[in-house]
FIPA-610406 format. One record per residue (C-alpha): residue number from 1; residue in three letters; x, y, z. Coordinates in pm, 1 decimal. Each point is the difference from the previous one (the first is absolute). Layout:
N
   k   r     east    north       up
 NUM ALA        X        Y        Z
...
// end
This chain:
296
   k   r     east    north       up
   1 UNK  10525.5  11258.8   7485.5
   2 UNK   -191.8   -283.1    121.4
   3 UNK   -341.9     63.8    229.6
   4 UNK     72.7      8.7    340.0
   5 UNK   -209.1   -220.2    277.9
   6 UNK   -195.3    252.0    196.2
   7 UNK     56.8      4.8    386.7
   8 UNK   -321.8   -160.4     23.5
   9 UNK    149.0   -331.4    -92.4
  10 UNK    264.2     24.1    261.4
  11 UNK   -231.4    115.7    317.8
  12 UNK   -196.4   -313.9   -132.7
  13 UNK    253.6   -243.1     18.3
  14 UNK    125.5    112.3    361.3
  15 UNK   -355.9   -159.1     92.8
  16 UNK    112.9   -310.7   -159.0
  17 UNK    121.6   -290.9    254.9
  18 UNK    288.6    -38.0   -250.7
  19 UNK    343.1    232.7    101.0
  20 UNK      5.9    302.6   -200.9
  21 UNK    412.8    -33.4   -117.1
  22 UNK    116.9    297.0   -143.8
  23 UNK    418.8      6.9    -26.7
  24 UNK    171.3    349.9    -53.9
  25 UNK     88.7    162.9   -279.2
  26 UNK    212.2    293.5    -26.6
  27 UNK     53.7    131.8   -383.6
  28 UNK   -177.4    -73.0   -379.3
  29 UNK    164.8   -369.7     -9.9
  30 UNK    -45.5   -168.8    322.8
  31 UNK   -355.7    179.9    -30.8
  32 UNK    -16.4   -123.3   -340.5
  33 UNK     44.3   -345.5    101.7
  34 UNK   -167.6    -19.6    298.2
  35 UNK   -287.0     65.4   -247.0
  36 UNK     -5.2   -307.0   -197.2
  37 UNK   -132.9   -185.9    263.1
  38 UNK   -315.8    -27.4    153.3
  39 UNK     87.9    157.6    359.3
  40 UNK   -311.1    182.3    139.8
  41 UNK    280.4    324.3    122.7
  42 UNK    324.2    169.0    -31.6
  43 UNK    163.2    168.7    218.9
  44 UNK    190.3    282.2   -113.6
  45 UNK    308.7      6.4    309.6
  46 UNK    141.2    338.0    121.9
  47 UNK    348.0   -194.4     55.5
  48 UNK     35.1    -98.5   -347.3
  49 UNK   -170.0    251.9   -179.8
  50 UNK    191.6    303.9    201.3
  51 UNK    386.6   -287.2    -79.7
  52 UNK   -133.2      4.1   -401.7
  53 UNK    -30.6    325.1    -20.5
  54 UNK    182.1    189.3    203.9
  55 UNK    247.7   -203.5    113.1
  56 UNK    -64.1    106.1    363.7
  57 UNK   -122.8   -189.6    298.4
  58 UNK   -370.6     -0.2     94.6
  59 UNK     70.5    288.2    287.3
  60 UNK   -253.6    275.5   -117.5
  61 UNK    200.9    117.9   -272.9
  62 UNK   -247.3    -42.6   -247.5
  63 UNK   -246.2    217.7    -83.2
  64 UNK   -372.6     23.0    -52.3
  65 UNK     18.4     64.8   -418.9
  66 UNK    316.8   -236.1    -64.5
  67 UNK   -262.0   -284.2    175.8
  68 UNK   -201.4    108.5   -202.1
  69 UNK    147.1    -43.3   -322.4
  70 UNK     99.3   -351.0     96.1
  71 UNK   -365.2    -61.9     60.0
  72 UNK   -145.3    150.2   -368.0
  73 UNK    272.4   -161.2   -170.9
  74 UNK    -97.6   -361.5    152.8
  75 UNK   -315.9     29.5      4.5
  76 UNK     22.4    103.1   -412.8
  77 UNK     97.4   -347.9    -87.8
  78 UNK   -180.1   -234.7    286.7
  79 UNK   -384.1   -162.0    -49.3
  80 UNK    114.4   -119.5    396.4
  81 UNK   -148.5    248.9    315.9
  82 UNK    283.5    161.4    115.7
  83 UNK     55.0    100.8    386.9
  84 UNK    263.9    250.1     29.8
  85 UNK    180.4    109.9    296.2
  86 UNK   -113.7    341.6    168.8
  87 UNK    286.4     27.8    271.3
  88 UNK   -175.6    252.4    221.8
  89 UNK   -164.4    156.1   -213.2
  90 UNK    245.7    277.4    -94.3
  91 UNK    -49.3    206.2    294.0
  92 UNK   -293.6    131.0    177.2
  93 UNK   -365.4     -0.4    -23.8
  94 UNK    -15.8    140.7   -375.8
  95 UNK    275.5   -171.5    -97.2
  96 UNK   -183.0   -298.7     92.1
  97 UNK   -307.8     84.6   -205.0
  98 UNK    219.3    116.8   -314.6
  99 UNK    175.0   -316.7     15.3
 100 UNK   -306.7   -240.9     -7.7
 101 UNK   -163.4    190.8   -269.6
 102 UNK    345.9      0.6   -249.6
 103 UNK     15.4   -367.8     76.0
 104 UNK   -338.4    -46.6    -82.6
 105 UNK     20.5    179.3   -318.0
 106 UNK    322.9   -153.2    -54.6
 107 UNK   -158.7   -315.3    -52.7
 108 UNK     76.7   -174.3    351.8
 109 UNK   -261.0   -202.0    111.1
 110 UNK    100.4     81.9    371.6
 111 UNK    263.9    148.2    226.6
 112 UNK    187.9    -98.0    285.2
 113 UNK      1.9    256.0    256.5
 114 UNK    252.8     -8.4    312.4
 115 UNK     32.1    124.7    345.8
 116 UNK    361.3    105.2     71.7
 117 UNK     98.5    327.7      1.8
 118 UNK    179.1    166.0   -295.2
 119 UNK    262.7    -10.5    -79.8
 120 UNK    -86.3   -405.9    -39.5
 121 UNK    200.0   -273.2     22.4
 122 UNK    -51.1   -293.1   -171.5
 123 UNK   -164.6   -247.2    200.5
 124 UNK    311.1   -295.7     47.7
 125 UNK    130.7    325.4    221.8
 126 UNK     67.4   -127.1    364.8
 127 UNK   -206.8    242.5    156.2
 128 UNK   -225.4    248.8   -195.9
 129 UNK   -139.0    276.8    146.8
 130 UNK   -417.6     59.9    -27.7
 131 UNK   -237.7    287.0     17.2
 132 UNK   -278.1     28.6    263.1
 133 UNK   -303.2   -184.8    -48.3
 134 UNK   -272.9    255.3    -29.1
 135 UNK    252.2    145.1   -336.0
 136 UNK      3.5   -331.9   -195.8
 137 UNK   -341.8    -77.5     58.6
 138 UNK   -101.0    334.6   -137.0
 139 UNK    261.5    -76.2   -282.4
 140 UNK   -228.9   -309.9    -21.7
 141 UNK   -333.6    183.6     -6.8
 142 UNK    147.5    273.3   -244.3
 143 UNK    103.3   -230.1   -262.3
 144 UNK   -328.5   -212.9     20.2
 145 UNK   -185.6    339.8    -73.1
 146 UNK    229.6     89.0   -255.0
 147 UNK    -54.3   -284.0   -231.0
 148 UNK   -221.5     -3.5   -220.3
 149 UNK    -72.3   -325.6    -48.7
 150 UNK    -65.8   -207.4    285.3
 151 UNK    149.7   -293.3   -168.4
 152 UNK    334.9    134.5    -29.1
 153 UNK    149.3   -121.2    317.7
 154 UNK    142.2    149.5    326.3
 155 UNK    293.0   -235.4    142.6
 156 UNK     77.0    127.9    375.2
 157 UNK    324.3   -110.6     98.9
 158 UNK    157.9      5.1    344.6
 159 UNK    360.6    -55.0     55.2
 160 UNK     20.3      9.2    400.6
 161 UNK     43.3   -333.8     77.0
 162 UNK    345.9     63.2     -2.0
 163 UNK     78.8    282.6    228.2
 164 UNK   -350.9      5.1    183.2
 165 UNK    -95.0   -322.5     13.5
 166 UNK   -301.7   -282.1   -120.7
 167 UNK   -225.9    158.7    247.9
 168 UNK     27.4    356.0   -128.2
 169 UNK     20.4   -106.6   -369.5
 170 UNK   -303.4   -170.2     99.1
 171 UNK   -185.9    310.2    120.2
 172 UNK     80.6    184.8   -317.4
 173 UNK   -126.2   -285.8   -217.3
 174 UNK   -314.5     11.8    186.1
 175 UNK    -24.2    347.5    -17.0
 176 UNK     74.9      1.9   -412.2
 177 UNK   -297.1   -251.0     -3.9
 178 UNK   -254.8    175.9    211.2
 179 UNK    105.5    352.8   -249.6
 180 UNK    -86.6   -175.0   -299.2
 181 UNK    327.8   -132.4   -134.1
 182 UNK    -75.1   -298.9   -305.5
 183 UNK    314.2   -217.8    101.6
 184 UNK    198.8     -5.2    345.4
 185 UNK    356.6    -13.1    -32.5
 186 UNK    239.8    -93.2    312.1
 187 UNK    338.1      9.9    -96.1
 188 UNK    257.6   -261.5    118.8
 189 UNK   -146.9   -257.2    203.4
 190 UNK    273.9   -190.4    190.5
 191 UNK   -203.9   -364.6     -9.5
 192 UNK   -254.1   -202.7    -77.5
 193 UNK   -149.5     55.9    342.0
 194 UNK    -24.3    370.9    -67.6
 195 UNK   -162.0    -86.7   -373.1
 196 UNK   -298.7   -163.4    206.9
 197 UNK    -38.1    247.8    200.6
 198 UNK    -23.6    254.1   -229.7
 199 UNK   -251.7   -180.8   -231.1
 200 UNK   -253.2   -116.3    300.7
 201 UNK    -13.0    372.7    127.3
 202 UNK     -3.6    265.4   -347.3
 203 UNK   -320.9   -147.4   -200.8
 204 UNK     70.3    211.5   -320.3
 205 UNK    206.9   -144.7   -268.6
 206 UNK    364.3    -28.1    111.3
 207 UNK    334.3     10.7   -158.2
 208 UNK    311.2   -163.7      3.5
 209 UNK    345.0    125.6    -93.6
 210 UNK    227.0   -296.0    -60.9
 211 UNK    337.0    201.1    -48.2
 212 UNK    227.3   -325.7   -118.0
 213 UNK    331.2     26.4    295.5
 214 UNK   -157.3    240.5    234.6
 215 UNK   -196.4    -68.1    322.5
 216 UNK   -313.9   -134.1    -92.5
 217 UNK     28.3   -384.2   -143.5
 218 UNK    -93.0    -46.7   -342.5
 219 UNK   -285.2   -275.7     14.0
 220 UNK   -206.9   -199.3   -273.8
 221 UNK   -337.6    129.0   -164.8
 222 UNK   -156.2   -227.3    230.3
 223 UNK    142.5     66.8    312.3
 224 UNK    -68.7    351.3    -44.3
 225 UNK   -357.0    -74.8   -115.2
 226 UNK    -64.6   -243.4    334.5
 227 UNK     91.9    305.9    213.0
 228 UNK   -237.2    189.5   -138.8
 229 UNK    157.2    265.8   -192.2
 230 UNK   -187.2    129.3   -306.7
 231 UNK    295.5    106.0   -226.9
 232 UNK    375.8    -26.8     12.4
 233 UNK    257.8    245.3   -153.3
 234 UNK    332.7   -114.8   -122.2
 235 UNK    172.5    342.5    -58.4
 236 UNK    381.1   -130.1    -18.7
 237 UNK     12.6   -330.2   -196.2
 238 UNK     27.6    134.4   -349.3
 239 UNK    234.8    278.0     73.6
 240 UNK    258.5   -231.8    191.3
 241 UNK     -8.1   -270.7   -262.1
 242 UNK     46.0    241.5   -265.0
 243 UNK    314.8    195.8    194.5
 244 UNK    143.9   -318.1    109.0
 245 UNK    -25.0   -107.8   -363.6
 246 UNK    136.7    323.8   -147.9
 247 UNK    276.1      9.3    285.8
 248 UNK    106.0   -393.7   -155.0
 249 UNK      8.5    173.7   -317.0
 250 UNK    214.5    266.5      9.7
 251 UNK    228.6   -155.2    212.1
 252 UNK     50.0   -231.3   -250.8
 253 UNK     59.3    255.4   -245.5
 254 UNK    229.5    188.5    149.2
 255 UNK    241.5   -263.0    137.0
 256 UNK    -31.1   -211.3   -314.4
 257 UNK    -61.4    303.1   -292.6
 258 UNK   -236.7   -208.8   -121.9
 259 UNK   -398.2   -118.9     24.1
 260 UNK     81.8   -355.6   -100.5
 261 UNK     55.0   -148.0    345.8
 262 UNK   -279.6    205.5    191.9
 263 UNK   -165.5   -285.2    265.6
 264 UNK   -354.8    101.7    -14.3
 265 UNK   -270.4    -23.6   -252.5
 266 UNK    -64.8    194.6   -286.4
 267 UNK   -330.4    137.2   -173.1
 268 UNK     38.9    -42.8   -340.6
 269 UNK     14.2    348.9   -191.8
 270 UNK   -298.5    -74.1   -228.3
 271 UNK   -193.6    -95.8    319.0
 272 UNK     96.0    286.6    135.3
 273 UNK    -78.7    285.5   -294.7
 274 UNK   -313.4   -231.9     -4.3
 275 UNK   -116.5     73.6    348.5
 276 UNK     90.5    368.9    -60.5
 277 UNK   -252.3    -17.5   -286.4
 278 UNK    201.1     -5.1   -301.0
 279 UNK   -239.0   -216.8   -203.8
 280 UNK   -265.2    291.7     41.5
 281 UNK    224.9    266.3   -100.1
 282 UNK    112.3   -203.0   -356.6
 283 UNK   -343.6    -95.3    -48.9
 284 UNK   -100.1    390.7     -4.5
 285 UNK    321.0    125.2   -186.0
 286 UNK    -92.4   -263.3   -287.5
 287 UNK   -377.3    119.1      5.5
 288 UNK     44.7    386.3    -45.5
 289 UNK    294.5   -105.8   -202.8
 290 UNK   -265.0   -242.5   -265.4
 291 UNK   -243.8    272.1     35.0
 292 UNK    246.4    284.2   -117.3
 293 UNK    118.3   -161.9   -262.4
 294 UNK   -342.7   -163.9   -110.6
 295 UNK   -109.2    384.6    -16.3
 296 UNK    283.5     91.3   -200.9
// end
């Protein structure tokens, strides 16, 4: 296992003028090569953690301990601060406190917390409904008290820009800063006009979800830097490459009956076993196999 950054590290760099980028991961190999480079985050995504493992879509159908999992199980093999998605915390006001300490203990090194109601939705959803104010902020206040760390961060997300508006997404921001929240998160901006105005009026650090195809355009490190935003999320890129390659793939396969024409590019097995660790695994068969026999 190798020694994982402590949140510390990652509330620093959120200080930093340079864009905290952290892209999503979803399961132990796109988390396990996210990892070998030096990005400050990852972002475990509800979407394509709740697709990997339960082959569902991101509508509330996973639970509390099967998030969980996902979380212990990434966080096993990462040195990388993980943020993991909290949907709404898994129900009410307890929920909410279970669900931050579990994460913590998990080994996140923050949770994303949202405001819609449950069942959620995931957020590319036209219009998603949200609970009333005074309930998230408490959500917000509960999960601040129940960390215990105050490093391990407390992402606030709103997502009614959609079916409430920029002014009313605005409000809620506002009123996830003034509760406490470490990061502000307004879901879906529909332009660069909004992505102003939402960095000139929330002073805490701010996030960005740039969802590749949806709503919100995908801009450069330093566009998104010269409005002002203090870290950027790209939840979807890995997952889409790696279905679009896999759908290439087995198409392939199953029209040809053969891998030997498939169009996209290939990790080489030994990479592959590599990555997985394989190297570590011989080296300790052959040592308690040379120490066995040496005893003999």
């Amino acid at each position: 296992m190798q020694v994982k950054v402590m949140p510390t590290a990652l509330k620093s760099h959120l200080l930093e003028p340079e864009l905290t980028v952290a892209p999503g991961v979803f399961e132990l190999i796109s988390a396990t090569l996210a990892d070998q480079h030096a990005f400050p985050a990852l972002y475990m995504t509800g979407n394509g953690t709740v697709a990997s493992a339960l082959g569902l879509p991101d509508v509330g159908l996973a639970t509390y301990t099967e998030m969980l999992n996902r979380i212990e199980a990434i966080t096993s093999r990462l040195s990388t601060p993980l943020i993991a998605d909290g949907d709404t915390g898994y129900g009410g006001l307890l929920n909410v406190d279970r669900t931050v300490r579990g994460y913590e203990r998990a080994g996140a090194a923050g949770i994303q917390l949202e405001d819609q109601v449950a069942p959620k939705k995931c957020g590319f959803a036209a219009v998603t409904e949200v609970v009333a104010l005074p309930l998230m902020v408490d959500k917000i206040k509960v999960a601040l008290e129940a960390r215990s760390n105050d490093d391990f961060l407390i992402v606030a997300r709103t997502d009614a820009r959609r079916g409430y508006g920029l002014t009313e997404a605005l409000d809620r921001a506002l009123a996830f800063e003034d509760a406490g929240a470490d990061i502000i998160f307004i879901e879906a901006p529909e332009s660069i006009e909004e992505m102003k105005t939402i960095c000139k009026q929330i002073q805490r650090p701010k996030l960005l979800n740039m969802v590749d195809g949806r709503t919100t355009q995908v801009l450069s490190k330093a566009q998104i830097e010269d409005l002002g935003y203090n870290m950027a999320i790209f939840p979807c890129t890995g997952f889409l490459a790696a279905t679009e390659a896999m759908r290439r793939c087995y198409t392939t396969i199953a029209n040809e009956g053969s891998s030997l024409n498939v169009d996209v590019p290939l990790c080489s097995f030994d990479d592959f076993v590599q990555l997985m660790g394989f190297d570590h695994a011989r080296a300790f068969d052959e040592r308690w196999n040379d120490e066995r026999w040496n005893d003999e």
